[in-house]
N, C-alpha and C positions, 0 to 999 in steps of 0.2 A: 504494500500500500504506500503510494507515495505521499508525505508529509504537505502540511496544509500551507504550504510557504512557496515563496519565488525568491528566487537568487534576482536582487540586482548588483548592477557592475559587476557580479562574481566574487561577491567580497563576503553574500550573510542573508542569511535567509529576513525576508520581512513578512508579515501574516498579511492574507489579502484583509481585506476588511470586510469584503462581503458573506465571509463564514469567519461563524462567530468562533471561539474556541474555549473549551470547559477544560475543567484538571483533568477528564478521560483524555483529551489529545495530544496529553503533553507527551506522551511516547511517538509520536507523529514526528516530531522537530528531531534535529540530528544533532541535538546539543552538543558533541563530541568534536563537529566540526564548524563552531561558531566559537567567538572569546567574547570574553566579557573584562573588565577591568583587573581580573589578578590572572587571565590566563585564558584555558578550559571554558565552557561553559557546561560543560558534563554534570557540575554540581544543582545545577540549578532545578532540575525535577525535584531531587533530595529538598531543598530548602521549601521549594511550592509546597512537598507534602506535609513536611513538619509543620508548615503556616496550617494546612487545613487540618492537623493533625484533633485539634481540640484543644492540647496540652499548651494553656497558657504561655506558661515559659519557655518553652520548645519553640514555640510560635515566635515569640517578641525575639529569641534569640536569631530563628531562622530568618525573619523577615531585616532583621540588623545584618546581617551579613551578606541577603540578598539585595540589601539596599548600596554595600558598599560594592559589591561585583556589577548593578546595574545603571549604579547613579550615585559616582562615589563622591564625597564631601556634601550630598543630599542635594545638591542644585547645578551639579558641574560634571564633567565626563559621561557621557553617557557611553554605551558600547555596542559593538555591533548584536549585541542579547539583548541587548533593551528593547525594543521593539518586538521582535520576537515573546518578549516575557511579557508583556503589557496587558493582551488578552486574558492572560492567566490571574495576572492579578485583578483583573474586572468581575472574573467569574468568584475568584474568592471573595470580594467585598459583597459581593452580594449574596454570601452565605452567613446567615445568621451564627451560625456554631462557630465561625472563623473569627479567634478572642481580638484582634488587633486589624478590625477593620479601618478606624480612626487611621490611625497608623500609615494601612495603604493605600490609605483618600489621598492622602499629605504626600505619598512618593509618588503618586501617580501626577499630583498640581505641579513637584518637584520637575518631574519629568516634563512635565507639558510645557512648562517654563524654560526648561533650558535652552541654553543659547549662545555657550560657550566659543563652541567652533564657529559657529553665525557669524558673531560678532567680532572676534578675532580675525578673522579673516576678511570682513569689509571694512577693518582697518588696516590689514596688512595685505593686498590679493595675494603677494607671491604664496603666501605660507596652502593657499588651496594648492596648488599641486601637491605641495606634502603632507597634508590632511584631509585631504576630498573625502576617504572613507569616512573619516570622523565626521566632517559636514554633513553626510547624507544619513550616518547611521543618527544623527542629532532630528534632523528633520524624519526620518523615517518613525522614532519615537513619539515626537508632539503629533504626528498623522493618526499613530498607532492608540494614543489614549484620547483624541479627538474621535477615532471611529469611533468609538463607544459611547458618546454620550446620552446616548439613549434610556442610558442604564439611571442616572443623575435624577428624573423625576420620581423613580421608586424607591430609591434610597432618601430623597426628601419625604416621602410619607413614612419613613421610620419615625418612630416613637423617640430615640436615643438625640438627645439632643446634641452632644458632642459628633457624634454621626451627623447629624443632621447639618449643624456648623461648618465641618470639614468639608461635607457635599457641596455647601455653597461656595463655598472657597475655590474648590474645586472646577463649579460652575464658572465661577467669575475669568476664571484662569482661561475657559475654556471657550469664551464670546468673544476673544481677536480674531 
């Protein structure tokens, strides 16, 4: 079965956006042949599950460490996983049993915000020849958690108001 992704440039899979993707497809992606910011992205199923696992702390742990492989210093680097990974964390926010939704409201805004490479480089062009992947795996990101915002009006009729907070945040992030 070939995995729910397309190669651009040849650099990294990006999910199309018109299939959606749940924790069942995470075995679809070739995490093994993507990087993420310490390397591998081979880890990153492992981290999705312990996030959905229930286990509080297992969760805030896995989700700290998937934060720093997909979007390290929480607003900057993104990697060629991050897009790829975005889907996954949509389907978890909007699992109730998943303890640290709040959480991946906030890396998802994080996400959708960056603009490191963007910006760096329409102050310097030379430097896109030597970070083009970065530039596109940046923009492939903010696409990847824009596809989904569909998901934004059922998570505002949650009850949780910190949830609910985050979600607007989230929203506001996501009206450029």
């Amino acid at each position: 079965m070939k995995p729910r992704t397309e190669l651009q440039n040849g650099q990294g899979a990006v999910p199309q956006p018109h299939q959606p993707t749940t924790l069942r497809d995470v075995a679809l992606v070739s995490w093994g042949d993507i990087e993420d910011s310490s390397g591998s992205a081979a880890a990153i199923p492992y981290l999705l599950a312990a996030i959905a696992s229930g286990d509080k702390a297992a969760a805030q742990n896995a989700l700290d460490r998937l934060r720093h492989r997909i979007c390290r210093h929480g607003f900057v680097i993104v990697g060629q996983a991050t897009a790829v990974t975005v889907p996954f964390l949509w389907d978890l926010v909007q699992r109730p049993q998943t303890s640290c939704r709040v959480q991946i409201l906030r890396l998802l805004r994080n996400i959708a915000d960056a603009r490191q490479w963007e910006t760096t480089t329409a102050a310097y062009p030379k430097l896109r020849r030597r970070h083009g992947d970065h530039i596109e795996w940046e923009s492939a990101a903010r696409r990847a958690v824009h596809a989904q915002r569909s998901i934004i009006p059922r998570l505002l009729a949650e009850r949780d108001n910190e949830l609910v907070d985050a979600t607007e945040a989230l929203a506001s992030t996501l009206t450029d």
